[in-house]
N, C-alpha and C positions, 0 to 999 in steps of 0.2 A: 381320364387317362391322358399322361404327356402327348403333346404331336406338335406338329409346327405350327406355326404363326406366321399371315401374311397380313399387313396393313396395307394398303394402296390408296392413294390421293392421285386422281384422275384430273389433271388440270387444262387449261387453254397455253398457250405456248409460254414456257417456263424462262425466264432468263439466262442464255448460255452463259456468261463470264462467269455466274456463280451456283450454275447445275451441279457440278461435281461435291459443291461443299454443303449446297443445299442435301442434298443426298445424304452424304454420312452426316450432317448433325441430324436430321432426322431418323435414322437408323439408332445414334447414338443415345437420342432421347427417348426412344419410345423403348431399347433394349435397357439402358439406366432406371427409367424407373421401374419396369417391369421385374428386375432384379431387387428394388427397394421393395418393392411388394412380397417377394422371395416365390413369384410366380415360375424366375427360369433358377436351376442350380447353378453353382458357382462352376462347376466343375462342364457345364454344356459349352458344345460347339458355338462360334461366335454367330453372331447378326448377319448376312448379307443384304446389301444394298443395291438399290434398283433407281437409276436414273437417268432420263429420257424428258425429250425436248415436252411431252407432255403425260407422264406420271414421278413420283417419289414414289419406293415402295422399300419397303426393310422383311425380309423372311427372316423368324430368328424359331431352331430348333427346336425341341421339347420345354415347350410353354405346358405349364402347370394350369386343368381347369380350377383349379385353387391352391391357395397355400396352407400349407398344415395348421392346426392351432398351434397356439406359444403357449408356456405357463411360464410366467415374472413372478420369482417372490420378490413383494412391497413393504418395505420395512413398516414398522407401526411404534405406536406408544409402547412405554417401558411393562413389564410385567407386575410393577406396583403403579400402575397409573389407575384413576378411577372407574370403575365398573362403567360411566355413560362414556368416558373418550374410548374404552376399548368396542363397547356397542357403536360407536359413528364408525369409529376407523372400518369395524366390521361391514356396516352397513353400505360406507363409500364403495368398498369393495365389493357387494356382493356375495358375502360368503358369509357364514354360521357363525357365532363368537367360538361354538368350540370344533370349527375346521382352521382357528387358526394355529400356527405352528410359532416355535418360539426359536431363538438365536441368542448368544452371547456377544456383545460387544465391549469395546472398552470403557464404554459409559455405563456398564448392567447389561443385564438380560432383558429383551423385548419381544414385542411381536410381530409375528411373519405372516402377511396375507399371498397364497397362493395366488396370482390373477390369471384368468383364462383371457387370452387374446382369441379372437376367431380370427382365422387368416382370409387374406383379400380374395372375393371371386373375381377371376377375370372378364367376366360376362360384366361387373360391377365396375368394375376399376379401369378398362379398356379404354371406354368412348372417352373420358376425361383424360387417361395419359395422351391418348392421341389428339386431344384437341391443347392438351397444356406442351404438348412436343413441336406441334404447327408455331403458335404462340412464342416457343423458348428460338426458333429458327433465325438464323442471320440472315433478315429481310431489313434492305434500308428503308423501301416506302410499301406501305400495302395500300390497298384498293379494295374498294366495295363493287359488287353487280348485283343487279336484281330488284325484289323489291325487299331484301331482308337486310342484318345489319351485319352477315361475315364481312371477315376482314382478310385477306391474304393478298400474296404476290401477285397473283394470279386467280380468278374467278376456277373455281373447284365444280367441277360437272361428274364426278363417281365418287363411291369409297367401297374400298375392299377389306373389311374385317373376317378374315377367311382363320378358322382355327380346326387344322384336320380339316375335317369333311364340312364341320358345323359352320356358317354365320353368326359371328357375335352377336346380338345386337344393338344399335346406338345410329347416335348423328353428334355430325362435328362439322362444323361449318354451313351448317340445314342440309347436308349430305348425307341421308340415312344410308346404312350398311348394307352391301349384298356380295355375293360370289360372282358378280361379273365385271369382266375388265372389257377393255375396246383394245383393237389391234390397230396397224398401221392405217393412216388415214384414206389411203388410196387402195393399197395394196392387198389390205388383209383385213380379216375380217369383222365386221363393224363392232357386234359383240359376241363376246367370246364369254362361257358360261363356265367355271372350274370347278372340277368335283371334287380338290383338294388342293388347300395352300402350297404340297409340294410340286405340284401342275405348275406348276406360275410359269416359270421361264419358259420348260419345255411346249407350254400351250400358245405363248405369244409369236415364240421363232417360228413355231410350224401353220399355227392359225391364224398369228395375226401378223407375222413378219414383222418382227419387232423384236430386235438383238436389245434385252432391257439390261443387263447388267452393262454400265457404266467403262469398267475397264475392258471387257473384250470386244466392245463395241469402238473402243479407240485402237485396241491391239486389230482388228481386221481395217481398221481405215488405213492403218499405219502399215499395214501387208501390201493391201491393195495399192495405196501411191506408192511403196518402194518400187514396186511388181512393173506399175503401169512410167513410173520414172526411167527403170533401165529399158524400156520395150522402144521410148523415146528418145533415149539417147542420152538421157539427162540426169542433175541431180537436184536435191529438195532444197538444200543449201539449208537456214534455221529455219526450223517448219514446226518444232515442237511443241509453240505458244498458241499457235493456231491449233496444231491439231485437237487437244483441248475445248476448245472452244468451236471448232465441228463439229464434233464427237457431238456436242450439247446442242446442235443444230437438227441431226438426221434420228432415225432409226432404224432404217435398212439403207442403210450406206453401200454408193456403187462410185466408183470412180471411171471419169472418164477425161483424154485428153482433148485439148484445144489449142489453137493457135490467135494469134494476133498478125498485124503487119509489121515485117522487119523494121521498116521505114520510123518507127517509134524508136526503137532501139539508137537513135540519134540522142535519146532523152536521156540522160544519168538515170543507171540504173535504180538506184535507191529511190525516186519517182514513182516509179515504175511499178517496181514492186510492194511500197508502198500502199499502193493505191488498189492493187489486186485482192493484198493481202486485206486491209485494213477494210474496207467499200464493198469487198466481192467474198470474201474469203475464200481466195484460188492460192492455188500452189505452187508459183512461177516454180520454173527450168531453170538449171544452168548447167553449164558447158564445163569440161576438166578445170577451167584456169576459173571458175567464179561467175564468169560474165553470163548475164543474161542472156537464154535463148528465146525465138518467138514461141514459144510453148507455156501453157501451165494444163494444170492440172485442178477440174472438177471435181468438187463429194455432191455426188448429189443423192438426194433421198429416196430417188427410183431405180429399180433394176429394170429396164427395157431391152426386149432381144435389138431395136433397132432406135437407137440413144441419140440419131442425127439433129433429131428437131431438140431435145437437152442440150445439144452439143452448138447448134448453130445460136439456139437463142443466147448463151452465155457469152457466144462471142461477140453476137451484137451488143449485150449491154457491158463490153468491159471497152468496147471500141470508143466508145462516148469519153470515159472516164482516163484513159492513157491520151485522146485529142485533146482532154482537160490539162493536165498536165504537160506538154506537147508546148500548147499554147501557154501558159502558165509560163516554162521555160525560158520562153523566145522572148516573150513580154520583158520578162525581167533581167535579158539580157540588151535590153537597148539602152537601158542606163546602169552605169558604171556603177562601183559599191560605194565609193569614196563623195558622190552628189548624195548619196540618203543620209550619210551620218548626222547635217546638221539637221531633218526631221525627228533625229531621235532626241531632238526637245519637247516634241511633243509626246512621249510616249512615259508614262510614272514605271520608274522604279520601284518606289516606294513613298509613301507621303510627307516622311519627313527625311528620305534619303535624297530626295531629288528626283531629276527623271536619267533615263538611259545615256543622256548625253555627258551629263554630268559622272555618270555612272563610268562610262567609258573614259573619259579625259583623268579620272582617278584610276586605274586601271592602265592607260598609257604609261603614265608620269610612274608608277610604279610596278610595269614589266618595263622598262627601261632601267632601272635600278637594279630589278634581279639580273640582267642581261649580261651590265655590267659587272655584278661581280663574279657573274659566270663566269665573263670572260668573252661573250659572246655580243653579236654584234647589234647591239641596241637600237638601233635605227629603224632594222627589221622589226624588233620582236614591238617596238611603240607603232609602227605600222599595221602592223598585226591588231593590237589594240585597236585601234583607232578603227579597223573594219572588225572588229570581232562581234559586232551586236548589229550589224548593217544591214543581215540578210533576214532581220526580223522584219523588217518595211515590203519585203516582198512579198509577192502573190501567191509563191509558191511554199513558203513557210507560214506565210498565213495559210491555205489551205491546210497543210501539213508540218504543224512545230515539232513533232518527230525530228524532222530534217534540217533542223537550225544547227547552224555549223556545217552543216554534210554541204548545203546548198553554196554559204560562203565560200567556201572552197570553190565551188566548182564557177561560178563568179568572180571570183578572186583569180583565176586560173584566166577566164575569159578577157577580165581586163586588162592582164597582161604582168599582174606584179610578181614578183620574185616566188620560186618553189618556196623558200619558209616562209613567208608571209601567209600565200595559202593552204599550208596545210595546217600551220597555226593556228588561222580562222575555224578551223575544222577541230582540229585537236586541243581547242582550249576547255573545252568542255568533258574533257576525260577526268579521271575516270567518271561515267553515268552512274556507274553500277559497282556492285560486287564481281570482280574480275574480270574487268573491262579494261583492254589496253590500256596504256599508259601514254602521254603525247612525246614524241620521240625529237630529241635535238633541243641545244640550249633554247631555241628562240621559242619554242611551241612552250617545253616547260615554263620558262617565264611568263608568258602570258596568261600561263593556265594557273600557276602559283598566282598573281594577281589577283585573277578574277575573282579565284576562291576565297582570299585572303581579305579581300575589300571586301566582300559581302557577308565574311565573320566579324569584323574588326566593325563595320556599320553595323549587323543588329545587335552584338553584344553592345554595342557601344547603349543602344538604346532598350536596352534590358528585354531583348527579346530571345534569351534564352531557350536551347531547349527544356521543355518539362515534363516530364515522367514518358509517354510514348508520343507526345504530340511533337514535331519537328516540321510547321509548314512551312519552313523556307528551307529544307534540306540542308543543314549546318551540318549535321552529324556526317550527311556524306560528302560534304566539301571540307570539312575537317582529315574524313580518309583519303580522302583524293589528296589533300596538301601533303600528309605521313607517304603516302604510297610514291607522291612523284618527289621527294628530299629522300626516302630511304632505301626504292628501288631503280627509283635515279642514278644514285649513288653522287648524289648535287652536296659539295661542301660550302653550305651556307648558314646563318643563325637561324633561328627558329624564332629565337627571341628580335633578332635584327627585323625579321622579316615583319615579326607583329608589330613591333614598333614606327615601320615605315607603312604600314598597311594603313593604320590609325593616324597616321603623320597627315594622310589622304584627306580624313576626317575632321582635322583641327578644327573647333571652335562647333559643332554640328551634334556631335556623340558625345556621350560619357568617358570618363575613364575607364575602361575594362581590360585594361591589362592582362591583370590577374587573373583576371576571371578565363578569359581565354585562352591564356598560357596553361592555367590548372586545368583548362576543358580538353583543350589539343594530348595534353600526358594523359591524363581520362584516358581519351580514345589511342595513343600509341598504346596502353598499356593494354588493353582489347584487341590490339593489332598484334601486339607480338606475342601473348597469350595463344592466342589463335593460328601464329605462325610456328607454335610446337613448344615454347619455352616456357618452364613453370612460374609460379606465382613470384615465385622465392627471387627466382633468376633475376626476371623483370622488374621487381620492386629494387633490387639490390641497385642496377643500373640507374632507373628511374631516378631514385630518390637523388641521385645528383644533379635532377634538372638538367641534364644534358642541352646542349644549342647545336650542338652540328650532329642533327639523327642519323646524319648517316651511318655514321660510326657507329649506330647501338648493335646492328646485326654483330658486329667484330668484339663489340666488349660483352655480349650475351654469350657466344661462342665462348669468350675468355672463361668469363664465369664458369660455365658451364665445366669447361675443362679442371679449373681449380676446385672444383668442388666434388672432381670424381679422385682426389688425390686423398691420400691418405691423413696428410698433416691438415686437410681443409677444417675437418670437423673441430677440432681445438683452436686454432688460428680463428675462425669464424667467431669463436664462443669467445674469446678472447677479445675480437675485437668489437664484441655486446657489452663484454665488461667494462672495455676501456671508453667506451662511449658514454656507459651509463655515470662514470668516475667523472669523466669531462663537463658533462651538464651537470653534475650536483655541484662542484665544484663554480661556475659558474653560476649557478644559483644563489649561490652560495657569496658571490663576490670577488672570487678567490682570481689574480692574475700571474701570471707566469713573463711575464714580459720581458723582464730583467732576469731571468733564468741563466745559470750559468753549470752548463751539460758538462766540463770540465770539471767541477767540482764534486761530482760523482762518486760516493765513496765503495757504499758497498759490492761486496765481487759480481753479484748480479746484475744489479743495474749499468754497472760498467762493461760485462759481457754485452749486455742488451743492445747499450746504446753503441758498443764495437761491431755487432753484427748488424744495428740497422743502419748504418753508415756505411760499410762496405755493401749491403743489398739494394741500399737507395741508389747509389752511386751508379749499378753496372743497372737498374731498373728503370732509371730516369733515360737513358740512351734508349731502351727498347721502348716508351711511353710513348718520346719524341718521333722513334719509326713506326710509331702502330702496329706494334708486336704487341699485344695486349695480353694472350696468353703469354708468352714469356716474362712479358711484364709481373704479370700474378704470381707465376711458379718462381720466380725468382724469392719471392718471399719465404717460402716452404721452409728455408731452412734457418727460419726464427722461431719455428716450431718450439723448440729445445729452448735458447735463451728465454723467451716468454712465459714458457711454463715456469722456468725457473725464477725467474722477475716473480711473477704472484704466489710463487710459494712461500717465498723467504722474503719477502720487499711488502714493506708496509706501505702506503702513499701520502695518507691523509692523517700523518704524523704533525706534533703539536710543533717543530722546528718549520719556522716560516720559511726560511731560506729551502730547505732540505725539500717538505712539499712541494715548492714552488719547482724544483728542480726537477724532482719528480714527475712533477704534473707535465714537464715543457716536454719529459722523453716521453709520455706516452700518447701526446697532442702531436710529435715526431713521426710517431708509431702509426697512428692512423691516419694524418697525414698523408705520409708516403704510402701505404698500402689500400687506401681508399680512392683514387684518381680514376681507376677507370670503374669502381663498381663499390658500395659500401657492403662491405664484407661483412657487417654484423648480422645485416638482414637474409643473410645461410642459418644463422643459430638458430634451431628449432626449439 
């Protein structure tokens, strides 16, 4: 009879960063194949998953103790085949020559062998899904114990094949099978015996004190610091990468507050917390405006009615770690930023880039340049450069590379040099992430377009392209970073100027890669504004003009957008696929229009056409030059009518040389003037 199904892998302490994924593929594997089996129905409740700092476990609903037999009819030899191929085919199969059955195809009539499948027992099939699901797991290194030859994450000490009330039987890992699990290590009870797979959770909370599902073990961590947060006064500030990865630390989770010495609090906060976070995994404080209070906040794995000695010892061992830092600080504030730079010859960039020094003085030479055509004041933003990589020589980003840029700043600040200088140092490295500020003020954007620019333009240079998912020198995201700060910037510079000055850095060192980079950069805008709401259609329409000043794509995608909810779009669009596709055969073809002479126009059509796009080019080119772009577009609408008319009655590729050529020049007019901010063909569906 159906009932549930518990697997459980009783291990030695699990790897937090990757317990949660460890978990559901295990769940996902052992519920996968059990389905290929046709052990669970299609139509059953899903799998839950179970995971803690030391089990995996997946419960999945009405497990099948077998699966039904199958009958496959197997096609066979024709009906006139010879009496011994119908006795093998018979024989391969199993089955009688006269229990075979016959069919009609379109090559004859043949024969049909019924085949009995027997369906998988679970008793059978069990011990191997579970040991081919351990196996199929995202583990980057395993390890052997003992004196046998498993292999896992972690040395395996139980197994739970609990079905219903029954024990499977099997071993997987030299782990043979039984109904008992272990409770909390301290807390609850050593072993705990289950009379049924659906026991599981309810036996572990109550006997073994061990919250084992995964999410509500993170939803009560996540209660208790909010809880034990407001009680202090305080808030969690980002706490939700950690909390994760406590979650995969405890199993009876208690929270408890602690303090520190104010007297640290001289230290920049990112330090600080840092170090709590990263070393201790505490839950610093903060106060209404952000700032660091002397408080954090304990998960620790024990409930105690009296928590003092948890409470004291944590404060001892985080006092060590903020004096580290403390001192770190002070150190690295007795020498200036601007004495390390010329160390950063000793430090590789790259082996055939040069080293950091190098890295930076191409980087100066080229945020001076964008600075300039900002408009801004380039002195700064090459100063900026010149300490942008300087706070890597110190003790406190060597401890902590987290903090490269954060610490510059605050260094930069000490030394005495100018607010953009130092927040520039800081914000050159924006964006990190997927929606991560942006570096604010001409002088920070320059330096940051630099950096990013010089370290595409050097590895494409040397064909170190991204490939398929692999990206280890981050291109892809200082490619978005460059999009993000030219287009949410709202910076009116080339794209194209910028690459070429980027490379200019590189002369005689890199390849040519132009091209290649220019094609990569529309790549990735084309993934950026797809994502920013606008369709395939929109964005290729723009695109395909190779645009240089991005900023203006927001304003000619808007445009689009609005011309294509107009009535006339849909033909105007179609129209301007046809006249494109006229252009390149024609060209193909040899054909030039050079000496074209548009006054000599005969027909009434064509001379409507070229009357109407003469007047709409005219009042269209004023709104181009204001970046009016939508009006630019709608101006056009009302060649709707002439156009259609032009290809009903207007032949083009007429045998009169003069006449095509004339021809050809109004509808090279035509698209032309109506393709500048966006090519209109690419709407025709």
């Amino acid at each position: 009879m159906n009932a549930a199904l518990l697997v459980e892998l009783l291990t030695e302490e699990l790897p937090p960063k990757s317990l949660a994924r460890l978990g559901e593929a295990f769940a996902t594997e052992v519920g996968g194949a059990l389905a290929r089996h046709r052990l669970v129905a299609q139509d059953s409740p899903g799998a839950r998953w179970f995971a803690t700092p030391r089990r995996l476990a997946v419960l999945i609903p009405e497990v099948a103790p077998a699966a039904a037999d199958r009958t496959t009819p197997t096609d066979g030899p024709s009906v006139k085949a010879p009496p011994q191929a119908v006795e093998g085919f018979a024989r391969k199969h199993r089955v009688a020559v006269d229990a075979l059955g016959e069919r009609d195809t379109p090559k004859g009539r043949i024969y049909v062998a019924t085949v009995l499948t027997k369906g998988a027992a679970l008793d059978t099939v069990l011990p191997e899904v579970v040991a081919e699901a351990v196996r199929r797991l995202p583990v980057a290194k395993l390890m052997r114990w003992g004196d046998g030859d498993a292999q896992f994450v972690r040395p395996v000490h139980g197994l739970v094949m609990l079905h219903g009330t029954r024990v499977i039987p099997g071993t997987v890992l030299g782990v043979s099978a039984s109904s008992t699990t272990r409770g909390h290590r301290f807390m609850g009870a050593r072993t705990i015996p289950l009379a049924s797979a659906e026991d599981y959770e309810t036996r572990l909370a109550d006997d073994g004190k061990v919250i084992a599902d995964f999410g509500r073990r993170r939803d009560e961590i996540e209660r208790q610091l909010l809880a034990e947060a407001a009680r202090q006064g305080g808030s969690l500030g980002a706490y939700r990468d950690l909390l994760d990865e406590v979650t995969a630390l405890v199993e009876h989770p208690s929270v408890y507050p602690a303090k520190f010495d104010p007297a640290y609090l001289q230290v920049p906060q990112e330090c600080l917390t840092l170090t709590m976070r990263q070393n201790q995994k505490y839950f610093p404080l903060f106060d209404e405006s952000a700032r660091l209070l002397p408080k954090f906040l304990i998960v620790s794995n024990m409930r105690l009615a009296d928590p003092r000695h948890v409470i004291d010892g944590n404060e001892r061992v985080v006092r060590p770690r903020l004096e580290d830092a403390r001192f770190f600080y002070h150190e690295d504030r007795k020498r200036r930023l601007e004495e390390r730079v010329p160390q950063l010859a000793k430090v590789v960039y790259h082996n055939r880039l040069g080293n950091q020094l190098e890295r930076v003085e191409r980087v100066q030479l080229l945020a001076g340049r964008i600075a300039r055509a900002l408009g801004a004041d380039a002195a700064l933003a090459e100063r900026a450069a010149w300490l942008s990589k300087a706070d890597l020589l110190t003790a406190m980003v060597g401890e902590f590379p987290e903090l490269q840029g954060t610490m510059g700043r605050y260094y930069a600040q000490h030394d005495g040099e100018p607010r953009e200088v130092a927040d520039a140092v800081e914000a050159h490295y924006r964006p990190r992430f997927a929606g991560d500020a942006l570096p604010e003020g001409a002088v920070a954007c320059s330096v940051a377009l630099a950096d990013k620019l010089d370290t595409l333009a050097g590895l494409f240079g040397l064909g170190q392209q991204p490939t398929g998912d692999r990206d280890p020198f981050g291109l892809r995201r200082a490619a978005i970073g460059t999009i993000r700060i030219l287009v949410e910037g709202d910076l009116d510079l080339s794209l194209f100027d910028l690459v070429n000055a980027a490379f200019a850095g590189h002369a005689g060192k890199v390849g040519d890669a132009h091209s290649d980079l220019e094609m990569f950069l529309l790549d990735r805008m084309r993934g950026y504004f797809q994502e920013s709401g606008y369709t395939t259609n929109e964005v290729d329409a723009v695109l395909m003009l190779h645009p240089a000043r991005i900023h203006l794509i927001p304003r000619q995608l808007e445009a689009v957008r609005a011309f294509a909810a107009m009535p006339e779009a849909v033909s105007l669009a179609a129209a301007n696929k046809r006249v494109a596709n006229i252009l390149r055969q024609a060209a193909a073809k040899g054909e030039s229009f050079v000496n074209a002479e548009l006054s000599e126009l005969k027909e009434p059509a064509e001379r409507a056409l070229h009357a109407a796009l003469g007047s709409a080019a005219v009042e269209a080119a004023s709104q181009f030059e204001r970046g009016d772009y939508t009006a630019y577009l709608k101006t056009f609408a009302v060649l709707k009518a002439p156009v259609d008319a032009f290809f009903d009655s207007v032949m083009v590729m007429v045998d009169d040389d003069k006449l095509r050529r004339n021809r050809l020049a109004l509808l090279a007019d035509l698209r032309n003037a109506m393709n500048r901010v966006a090519d209109l063909s690419r709407l025709a569906t």
